[in-house]
Each structure stands twice: as structure tokens, then as C-alpha cells.
C-alpha positions in Angstrom: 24.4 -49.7 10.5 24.0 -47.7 13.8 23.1 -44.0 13.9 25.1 -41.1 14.6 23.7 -37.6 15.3 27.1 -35.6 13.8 28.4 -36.1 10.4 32.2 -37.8 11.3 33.9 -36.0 8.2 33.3 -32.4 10.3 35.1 -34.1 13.5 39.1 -33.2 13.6 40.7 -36.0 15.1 43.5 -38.2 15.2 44.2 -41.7 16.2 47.2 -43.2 17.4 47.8 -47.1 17.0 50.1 -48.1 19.8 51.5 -50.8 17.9 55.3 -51.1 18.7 55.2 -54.1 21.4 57.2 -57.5 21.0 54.7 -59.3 22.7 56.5 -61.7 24.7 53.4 -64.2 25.8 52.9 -64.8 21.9 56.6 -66.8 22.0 57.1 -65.6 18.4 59.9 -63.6 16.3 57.0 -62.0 14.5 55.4 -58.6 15.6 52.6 -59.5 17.5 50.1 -57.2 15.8 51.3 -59.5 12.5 50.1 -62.4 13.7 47.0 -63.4 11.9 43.4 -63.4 12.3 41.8 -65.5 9.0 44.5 -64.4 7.1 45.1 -61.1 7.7 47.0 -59.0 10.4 45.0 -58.6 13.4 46.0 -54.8 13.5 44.4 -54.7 9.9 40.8 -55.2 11.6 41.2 -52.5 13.6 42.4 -49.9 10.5 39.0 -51.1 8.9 36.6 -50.1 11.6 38.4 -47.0 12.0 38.1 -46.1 8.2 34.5 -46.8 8.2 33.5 -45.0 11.0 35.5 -41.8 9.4 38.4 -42.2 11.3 41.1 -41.8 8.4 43.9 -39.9 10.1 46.1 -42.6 11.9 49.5 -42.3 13.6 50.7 -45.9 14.3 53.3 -46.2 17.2 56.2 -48.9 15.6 59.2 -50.5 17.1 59.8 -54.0 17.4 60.3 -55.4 13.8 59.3 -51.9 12.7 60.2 -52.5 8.9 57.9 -55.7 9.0 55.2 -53.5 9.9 55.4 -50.6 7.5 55.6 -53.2 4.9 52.3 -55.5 6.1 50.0 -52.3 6.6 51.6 -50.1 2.8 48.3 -50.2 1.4 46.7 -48.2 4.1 47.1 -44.4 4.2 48.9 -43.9 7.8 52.0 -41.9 9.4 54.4 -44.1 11.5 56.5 -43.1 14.0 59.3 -45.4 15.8 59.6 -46.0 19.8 62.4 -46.9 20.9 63.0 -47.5 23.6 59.6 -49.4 24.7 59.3 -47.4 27.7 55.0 -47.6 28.6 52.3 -46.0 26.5 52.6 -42.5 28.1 55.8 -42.9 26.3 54.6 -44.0 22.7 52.4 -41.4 22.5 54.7 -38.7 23.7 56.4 -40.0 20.6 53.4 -39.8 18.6 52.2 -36.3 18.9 54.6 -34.6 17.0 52.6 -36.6 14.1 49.2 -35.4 15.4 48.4 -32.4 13.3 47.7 -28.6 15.2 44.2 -28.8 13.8 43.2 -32.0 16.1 41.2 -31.4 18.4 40.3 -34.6 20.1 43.2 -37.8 19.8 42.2 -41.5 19.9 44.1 -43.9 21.3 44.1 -47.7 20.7 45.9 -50.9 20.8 47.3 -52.3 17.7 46.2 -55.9 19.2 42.7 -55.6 20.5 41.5 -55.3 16.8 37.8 -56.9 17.2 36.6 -53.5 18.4 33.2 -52.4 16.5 32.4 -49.5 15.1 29.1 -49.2 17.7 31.8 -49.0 20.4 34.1 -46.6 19.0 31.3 -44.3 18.4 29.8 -44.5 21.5 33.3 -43.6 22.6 33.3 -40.5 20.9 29.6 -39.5 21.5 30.3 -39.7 25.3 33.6 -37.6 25.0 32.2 -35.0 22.4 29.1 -34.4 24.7 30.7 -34.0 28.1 33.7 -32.1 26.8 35.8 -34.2 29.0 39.7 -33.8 29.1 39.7 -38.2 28.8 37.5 -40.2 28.2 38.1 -44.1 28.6 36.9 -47.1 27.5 36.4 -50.0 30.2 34.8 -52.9 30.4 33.7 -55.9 33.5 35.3 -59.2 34.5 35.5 -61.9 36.7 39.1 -61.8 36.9 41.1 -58.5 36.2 44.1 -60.6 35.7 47.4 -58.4 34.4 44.8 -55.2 33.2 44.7 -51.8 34.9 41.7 -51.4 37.6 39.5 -48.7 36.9 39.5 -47.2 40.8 35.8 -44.9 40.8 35.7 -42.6 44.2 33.7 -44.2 46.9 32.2 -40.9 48.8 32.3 -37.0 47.2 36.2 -35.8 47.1 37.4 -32.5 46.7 40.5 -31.6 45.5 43.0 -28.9 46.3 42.8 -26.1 43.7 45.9 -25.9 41.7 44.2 -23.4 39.3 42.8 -20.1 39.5 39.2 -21.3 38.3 39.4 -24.8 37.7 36.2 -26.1 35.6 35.5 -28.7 39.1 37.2 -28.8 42.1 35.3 -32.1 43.3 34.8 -35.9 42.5 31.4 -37.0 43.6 30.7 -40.7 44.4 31.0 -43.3 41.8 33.2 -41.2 39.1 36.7 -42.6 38.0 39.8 -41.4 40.3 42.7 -43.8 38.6 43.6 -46.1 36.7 46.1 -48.2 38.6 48.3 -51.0 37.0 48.1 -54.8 37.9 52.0 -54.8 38.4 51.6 -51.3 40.5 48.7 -53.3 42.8 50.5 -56.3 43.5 50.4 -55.6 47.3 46.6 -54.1 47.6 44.5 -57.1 47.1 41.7 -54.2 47.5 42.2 -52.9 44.4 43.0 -55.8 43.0 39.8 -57.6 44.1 38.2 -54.4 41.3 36.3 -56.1 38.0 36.1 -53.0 36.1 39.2 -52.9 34.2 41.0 -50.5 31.4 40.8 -51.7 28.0 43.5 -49.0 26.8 40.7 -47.1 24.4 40.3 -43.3 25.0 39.6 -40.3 23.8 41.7 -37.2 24.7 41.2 -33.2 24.8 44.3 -32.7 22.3 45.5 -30.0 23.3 45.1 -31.1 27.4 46.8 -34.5 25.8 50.3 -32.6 24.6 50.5 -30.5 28.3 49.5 -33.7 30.7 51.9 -35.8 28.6 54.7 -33.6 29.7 53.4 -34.1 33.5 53.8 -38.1 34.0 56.3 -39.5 36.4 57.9 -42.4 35.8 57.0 -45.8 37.6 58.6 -46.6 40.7 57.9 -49.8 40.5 58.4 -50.6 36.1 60.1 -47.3 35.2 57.4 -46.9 32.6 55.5 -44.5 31.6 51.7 -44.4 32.2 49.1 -43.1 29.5 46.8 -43.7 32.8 48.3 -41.0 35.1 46.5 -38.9 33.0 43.1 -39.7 34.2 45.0 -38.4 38.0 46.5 -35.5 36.0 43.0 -34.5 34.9 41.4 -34.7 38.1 44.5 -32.5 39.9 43.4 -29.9 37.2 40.1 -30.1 37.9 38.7 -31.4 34.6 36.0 -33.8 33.7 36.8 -37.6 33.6 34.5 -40.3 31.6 34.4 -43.8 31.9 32.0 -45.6 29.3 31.7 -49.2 30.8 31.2 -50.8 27.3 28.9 -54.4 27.6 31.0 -56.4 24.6 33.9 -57.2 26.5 35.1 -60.2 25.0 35.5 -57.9 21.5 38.0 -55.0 23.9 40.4 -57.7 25.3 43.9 -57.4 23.9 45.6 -60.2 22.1 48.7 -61.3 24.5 48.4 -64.8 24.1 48.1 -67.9 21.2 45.2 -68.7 23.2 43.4 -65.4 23.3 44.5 -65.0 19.5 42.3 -68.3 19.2 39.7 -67.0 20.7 39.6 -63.8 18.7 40.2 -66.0 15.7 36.8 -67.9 16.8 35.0 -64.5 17.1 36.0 -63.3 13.9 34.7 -66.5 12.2 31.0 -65.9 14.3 31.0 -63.0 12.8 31.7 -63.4 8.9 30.1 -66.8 8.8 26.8 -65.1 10.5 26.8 -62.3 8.1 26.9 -64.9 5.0 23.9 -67.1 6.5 22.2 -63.5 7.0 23.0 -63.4 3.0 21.4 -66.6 2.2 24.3 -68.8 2.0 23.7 -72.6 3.9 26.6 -73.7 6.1 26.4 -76.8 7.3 28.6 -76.4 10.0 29.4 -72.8 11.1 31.7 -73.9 13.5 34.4 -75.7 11.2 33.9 -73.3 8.4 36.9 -70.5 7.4 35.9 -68.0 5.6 37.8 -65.1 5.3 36.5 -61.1 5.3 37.0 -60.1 2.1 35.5 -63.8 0.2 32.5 -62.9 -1.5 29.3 -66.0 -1.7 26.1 -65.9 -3.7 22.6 -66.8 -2.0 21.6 -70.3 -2.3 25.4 -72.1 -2.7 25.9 -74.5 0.1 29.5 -75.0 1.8 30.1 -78.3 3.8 32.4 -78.5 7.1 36.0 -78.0 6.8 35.7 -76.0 4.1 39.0 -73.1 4.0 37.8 -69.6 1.8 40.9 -67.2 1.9 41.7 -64.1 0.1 40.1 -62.5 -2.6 37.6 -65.6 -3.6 34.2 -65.1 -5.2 31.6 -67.9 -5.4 28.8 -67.6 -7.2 25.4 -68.2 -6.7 23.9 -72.8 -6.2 27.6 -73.8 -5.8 28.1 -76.8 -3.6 31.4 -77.3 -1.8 31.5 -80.1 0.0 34.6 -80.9 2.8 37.7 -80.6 3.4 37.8 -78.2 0.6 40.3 -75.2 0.2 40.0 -71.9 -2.0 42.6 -68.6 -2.3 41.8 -65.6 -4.2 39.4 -67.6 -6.8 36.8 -67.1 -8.8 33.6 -69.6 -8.7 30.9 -69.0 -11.1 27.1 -69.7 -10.6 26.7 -73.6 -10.2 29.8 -74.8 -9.8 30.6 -78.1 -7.6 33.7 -78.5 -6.0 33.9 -82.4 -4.4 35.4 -83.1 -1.7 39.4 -82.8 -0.7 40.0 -80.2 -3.9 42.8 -77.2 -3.2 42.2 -74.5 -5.8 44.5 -71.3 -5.9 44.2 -68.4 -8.2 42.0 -69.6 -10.6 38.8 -69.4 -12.8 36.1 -71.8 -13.1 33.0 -71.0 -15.1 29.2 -71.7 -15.0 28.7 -75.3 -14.5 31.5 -76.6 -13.9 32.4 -79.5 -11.5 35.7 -80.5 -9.7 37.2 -83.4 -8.0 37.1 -85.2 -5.9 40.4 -84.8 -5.0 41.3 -82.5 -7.6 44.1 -79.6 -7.5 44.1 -76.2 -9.2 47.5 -74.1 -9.5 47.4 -70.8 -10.1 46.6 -69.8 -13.8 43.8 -72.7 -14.1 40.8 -71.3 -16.3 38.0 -73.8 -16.7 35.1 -72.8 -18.9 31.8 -73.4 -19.0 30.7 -77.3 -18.0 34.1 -78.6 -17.6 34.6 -81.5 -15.9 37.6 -82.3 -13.8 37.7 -85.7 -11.4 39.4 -87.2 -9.3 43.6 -86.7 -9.1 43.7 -84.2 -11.8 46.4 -81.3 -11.3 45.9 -78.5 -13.4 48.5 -75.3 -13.8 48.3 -72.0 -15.8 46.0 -74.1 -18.5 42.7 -73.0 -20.3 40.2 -75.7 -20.8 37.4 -74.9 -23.2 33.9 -75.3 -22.9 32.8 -78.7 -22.3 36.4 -80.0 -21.5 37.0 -83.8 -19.7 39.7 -84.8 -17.9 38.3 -87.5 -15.1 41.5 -88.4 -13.5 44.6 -88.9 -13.0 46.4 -86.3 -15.2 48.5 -83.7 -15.5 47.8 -80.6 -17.9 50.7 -77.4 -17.6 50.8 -74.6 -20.0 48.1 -76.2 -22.0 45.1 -74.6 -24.1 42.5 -77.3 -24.6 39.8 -76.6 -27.1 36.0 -77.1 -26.4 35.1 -80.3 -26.3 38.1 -82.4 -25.5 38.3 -85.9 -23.7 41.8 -86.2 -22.0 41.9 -90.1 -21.0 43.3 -91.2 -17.6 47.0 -90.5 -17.0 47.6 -88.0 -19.6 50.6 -85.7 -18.5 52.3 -82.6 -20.5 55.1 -82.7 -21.0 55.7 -78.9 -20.3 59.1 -78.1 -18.7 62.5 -79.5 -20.5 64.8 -78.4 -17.5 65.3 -74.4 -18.6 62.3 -73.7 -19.5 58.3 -74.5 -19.8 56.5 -74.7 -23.1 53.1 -74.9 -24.2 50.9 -78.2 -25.4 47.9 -77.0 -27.8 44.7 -79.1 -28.0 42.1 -78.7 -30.8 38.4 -78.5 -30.4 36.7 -82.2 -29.7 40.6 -83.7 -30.1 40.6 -87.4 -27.7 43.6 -88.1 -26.1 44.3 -92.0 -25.0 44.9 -93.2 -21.5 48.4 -93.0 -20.3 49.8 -90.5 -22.8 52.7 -88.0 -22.3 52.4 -84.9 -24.4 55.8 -83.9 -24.8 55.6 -79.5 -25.1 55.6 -77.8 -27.2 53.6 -79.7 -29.4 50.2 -79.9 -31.3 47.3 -82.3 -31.3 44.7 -81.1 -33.9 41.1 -80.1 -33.7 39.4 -83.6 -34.0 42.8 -85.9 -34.0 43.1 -88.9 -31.8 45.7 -90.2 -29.2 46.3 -93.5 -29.1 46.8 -94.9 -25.6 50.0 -95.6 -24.4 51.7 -92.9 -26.6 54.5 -90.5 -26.1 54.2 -87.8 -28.5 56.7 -85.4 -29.5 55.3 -84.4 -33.1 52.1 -82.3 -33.5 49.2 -84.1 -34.7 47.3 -83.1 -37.5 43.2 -82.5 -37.2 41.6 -85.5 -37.9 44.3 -87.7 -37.7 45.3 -90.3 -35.4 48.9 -90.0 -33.9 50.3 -93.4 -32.5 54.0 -93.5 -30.6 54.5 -96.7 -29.1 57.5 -98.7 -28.6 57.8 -102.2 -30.6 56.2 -104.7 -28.2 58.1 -108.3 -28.1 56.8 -111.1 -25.9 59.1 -113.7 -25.1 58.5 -117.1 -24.3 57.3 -117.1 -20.3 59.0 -120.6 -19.2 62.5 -119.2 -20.8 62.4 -116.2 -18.6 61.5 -117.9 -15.8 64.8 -120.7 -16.3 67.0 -117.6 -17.0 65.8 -116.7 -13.3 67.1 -119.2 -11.5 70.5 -119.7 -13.0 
């Protein structure tokens, strides 16, 4: 948790989410700020750092797929506006001021697809622009390459400019401070500035009320037809107020998303990060770097997770579970001790203290396992309770069943559970053994201590303490007679 010398709540500003892009380089009919980062929107990360760094009034800039968008992000308090045309960000946010309430006095802006921003940057963003009282403030960062971002072009000896004010706050640019921000499409012909490493990563802060005048003050491209956010850096100097650039070290976190391979790469970053945070917790990976966890999955100290191993949505493990590979959990819930074996999918589901899974096991939604159940190896269970102390080792099938405590399900049991309208329920007693190769034919039955015979199909309940028995008369014939019929 880094410090901050203000309290954020007694700050009035606004952000604006410039999220209304195609994104062409993804090759996708999806938004690109849809596309997903371990399972979640990649805009979505970026709503979350705002919110906890007190940021909580958002204006989000929409327009390709805007429908799509609204829908993905309902659960977050925002305002969206619609661009269309596309025509630059000077343009989206011209759109999205008449969203930014009067009271504002400092506006945000970000990209909807550089989302791995932290919180230690975008308040170092705002320190540097509250304390300097600057008209912008940007965000920039150093490569290599510039590739197809804006250079960042800082003055090279003292410039004054022309008054164009009465008292303007400065009328000069000393060495070293930002002039412009000039495009890569605008440079193509001035290797010079090309040839610049620091480049724009389209964060700022903006004087509000110098944002809605200078937004009315920016040309066209000649070159795109666009319109520029960054000609208000030039706008700002010509006016004679203060410019800031904070050059922020964690560049590879401030790179937009343009491409299936940067989204890889943020994907990769994102998985650093959460899988760091759970060894910080006391949870063992084995392999960090083939393990999925999602943000919101929740792991007790001590449980052990193998490689390959998929965590997704709203999952909880609890404390000295073992999941071992090729492994995959959605919005579960583990209890303390659990062991999941190898090659299990499990979605939406409970499983209680002690229990173990698999190998090759598969949960549907609806699965509750109680305490010490045991599940093996090619089981499939769906919306089914299984009591405390429950077996089923393999090869069945249990749907709309309520097992009682204590139950032995034999190898290839199936229910019986859907009669081509509609699915109805088996019952199991407490300590009731069902024989191998049974079918169970719903709704029906089987009593707290009855037997199963193997082989049976039952479609009568079973009485407690009884043993039920449905098999077909068998007849053997004589083996040399079948054989002759054969051949003739």
C-alpha cells in the first residue's frame, strides 16, 4: 500500500475511459477492450485500480460494438457516452465533457486497453499535476523502439514564446521541458524525431476547466484528419502554462493492448502478479509459470497447486488442499483438505472438508460433496448432494440425486434422471450399496440400508433393508449350435 499525502475522497475529479476503438490489429469482431485478460475484460483492470485509488467518477468514451460494452462493464457505477464517428482522442473527449460534472476540477484521461496500470503510477500522476498546478500533465514512459506511439519532443535550448496573453503565467520553455507530442504517422518523414525513445503512453491529467477551452482550439490532422488530445500540450505552451512530463520506470505495465501478442504478454504480467501475491500468502505453486489463477480466486496458506492447474471466477480453496495437474476450477468452493487428482473439471460446485476427487473426475454445476467423500476416477456428477462419507470410485453417473451418508455406489452406476421432457430425481438412503453396472431409473427410491444387486435396472423404489434385484432371465445355449448356425 503506497502513501499518499492528501486524502483522495477531498480531490474533484473525473476520468474519462477512451474506450470506443475497433482495434483493427486484434483481427477480431469483439471490442477490443472485451477481449480478455484471465477471464475478465481487460478494461475491467483498469476500473479496479481506479476505484481503489478513489477514482469513482468515470466517463467511458464507447462506440464500436457500444451495446456490448455497456452490457460487459453494468456492474460498475459509470456514465457512457457514444463517439461516433472515431475521429482521434481530441475528439472522444470533446464528446466526453459534456459528462464531466462543473465541479471537476482536474480530468483524467486513459486508455480503455492499457489496463495493467497501478495504482503507484496513477498517483504519482496526480501528485505531480496537483503540485505544479500544471494545465497537463502526461504520463510517458522509455523504449528502444517508439514504434507506432507519439514522441514526447522536450526543448533542446531555453525558448520563449510570443505572448498571446496579457500576463501569461510563463512566457518561456527552458531546456529539457516537453514542447509536443508528435504522432508516429505525423513523423513519418523526420527520422529525427522518430529516432526519440521517450514516448506518450496516452495517461494525463488535465486543468478542467483549461481542458473544455483548449479542446475547442485543435486543428484537424493534415495528414489523418484526426483529432489530437496531444496538441494540447502545444496549446498549453502558446498560452503560456505549465507542461509536466512524469517519465514513469514500469513501462511494460503503460503499453496499450493493440495486438494478440501484446494481449499475451499482458496476460503473462497479470499471471506474475496474482500468482506472486498467492506465494506471498503462503500458497506453494509448483510451477508459477503454467499456473492460471484468476484475480478474484481466493487460496488458503499451506494448499499446494501443481502445473497446469486453471482457477477461474469466483473459486475459493481452502486451507492443505492439493491440486495436482491439468486440473480446472470455475466459481467453486474447496474446503480445508480437499485433493483434487489429476485431469478433474469442476464447475460451480461444493466440496467439503476432506474430501478427495478423481482422477479424472467431472463436477457440473449443482455438485455438493460433503464431508470425506470420495469420488474416483470417470465419475460425472450434476446438481447431486452426496452425504458425508459418500463412495463412488468410478465410472458412474449420479444427476439429480441425494445420496445419504454413507453410501457405496459400485462401478458403472448411472441415474437414470431425464425421460426426454423432463429430469427427475433418484433418492439414496443412508449406508444403502448399490451394485456394479446398475441403472437407477428416476424418480425412484433405494432405502436407507437396501442393497443393489449388480447388473440391475431398477425402476421401483427399494425398501430399507431390502435387497432389490432386476435382471433379465439369463439362458445359455449350447456353444457348438451357435457356432454351426454361423456358418450356414
Amino acid at each position: 500500500m503506497h502513501s499518499l499525502i492528501w486524502d483522495k475522497t477531498m480531490i474533484n475529479i473525473t476520468a474519462i475511459i477512451l474506450a470506443a476503438g475497433q482495434g483493427t490489429r486484434m483481427k477480431s469482431s469483439q471490442p477490443k477492450v472485451l477481449h480478455q485478460i484471465l477471464g475478465r475484460p481487460m478494461i475491467a483492470y483498469l476500473l479496479d485500480t481506479l476505484k481503489e485509488e478513489g477514482v469513482t467518477d468515470i466517463v467511458v468514451v464507447v462506440g464500436h460494438q457500444a451495446e456490448a460494452v455497456k452490457a460487459a462493464l453494468k456492474d460498475y457505477d459509470l456514465r457512457f457516452v457514444i463517439q461516433e464517428p472515431q475521429l482521434g482522442t481530441g475528439h472522444a473527449v470533446q464528446v466526453a465533457m459534456p459528462g464531466v460534472p462543473p465541479e471537476a476540477a482536474t480530468v483524467m484521461v486513459l486508455c480503455g486497453d492499457a489496463p495493467l496500470i497501478s495504482g503507484e503510477s496513477i498517483a504519482a500522476l496526480r501528485q505531480l499535476h496537483r503540485r505544479t498546478d500544471a494545465a497537463v500533465t502526461v504520463q510517458t514512459i522509455e523504449l528502444e523502439d517508439g514504434a507506432h506511439y507519439g514522441r514526447v519532443v522536450r526543448a533542446t535550448e531555453d525558448i520563449r514564446y510570443v505572448r498571446i496573453k496579457k500576463k501569461p503565467p510563463s512566457d518561456r520553455i527552458l531546456k529539457g521541458q516537453v514542447v509536443e507530442i508528435v504522432q508516429a504517422k505525423d513523423a513519418k518523414d523526420r527520422p529525427d524525431l522518430l529516432a526519440i525513445r521517450e514516448i506518450n503512453t496516452g495517461a494525463y491529467c488535465f486543468d478542467a476547466t483549461f481542458l473544455l477551452e483548449g479542446l475547442t482550439k485543435i486543428p484537424q490532422s493534415p495528414v489523418t484528419g484526426e483529432i489530437y488530445l496531444t496538441d494540447l500540450i502545444h496549446i498549453a505552451r502558446q498560452q503560456g502554462r505549465a507542461v509536466e512530463a512524469l517519465v514513469d520506470p514500469d513501462w511494460e505495465a503503460l503499453l496499450g493492448i493493440n495486438s494478440r501478442a501484446e494481449l499475451a504478454g499482458a496476460t503473462r504480467t497479470v499471471k506474475h502478479r496474482i500468482n506472486a501475491r498467492h506465494l506471498d500468502q503462503g500458497v506453494t505453486l509448483i510451477d508459477p509459470e503454467v499456473t492460471y489463477i484468476e484475480s478474484s480466486v481466493r487460496i488458503g496458506k499451506d494448499t499446494v497447486i501443481y502445473p497446469n492447474v486453471y482457477l477461474q471466477g469466483r473459486t475459493v480453496i481452502g486451507e492443505n488442499c492439493r491440486i495436482e495437474p491439468n486440473v480446472k476450477i470455475s466459481d467453486s468452493h474447496l474446503a480445508d483438505g480437499v485433493l483434487v487428482r489429476m485431469c478433474c473439471v469442476i464447475t460451480d460446485s461444493r466440496l467439503g472438508p476432506g474430501v478427495t476427487l478423481g482422477p479424472f473426475a467431472h463436477l457440473r454445476p449443482g455438485s455438493d460433496l460433503r464431508e470425506e467423500v470420495h469420488v474416483g476416477n470417470f465419475v460425472e456428477v450434476k446438481k447431486s448432494v452426496l452425504h458425508e462419507g459418500v463412495k463412488a470410485g468410478h465410472l458412474t453417473y449420479l444427476g439429480d440425486a441425494d445420496i445419504g451418508a454413507g453410501a457405496n455406489v459400485g462401478a458403472g452406476t448411472i441415474t437414470c434422471n431425464y425421460d426426454g421432457e423432463k429430469k427427475h430425481p433418484t433418492i439414496i438412503g443412508e449406508g444403502a450399496f448399490i451394485g456394479s453396472n446398475t441403472a437407477l431409473v428416476a424418480p425412484v427410491t433405494v432405502g436407507a440400508g437396501a442393497y443393489v444387486g449388480a447388473g440391475s435396472t431398477i425402476t421401483k423404489d427399494v425398501p430399507p433393508g431390502k435387497l432389490g434385484v432386476a435382471r433379465a432371465r439369463q439362458v445359455n445355449k449350447d456353444r457348438r449350435l451357435v457356432g454351426k448356425k454361423k456358418e450356414e
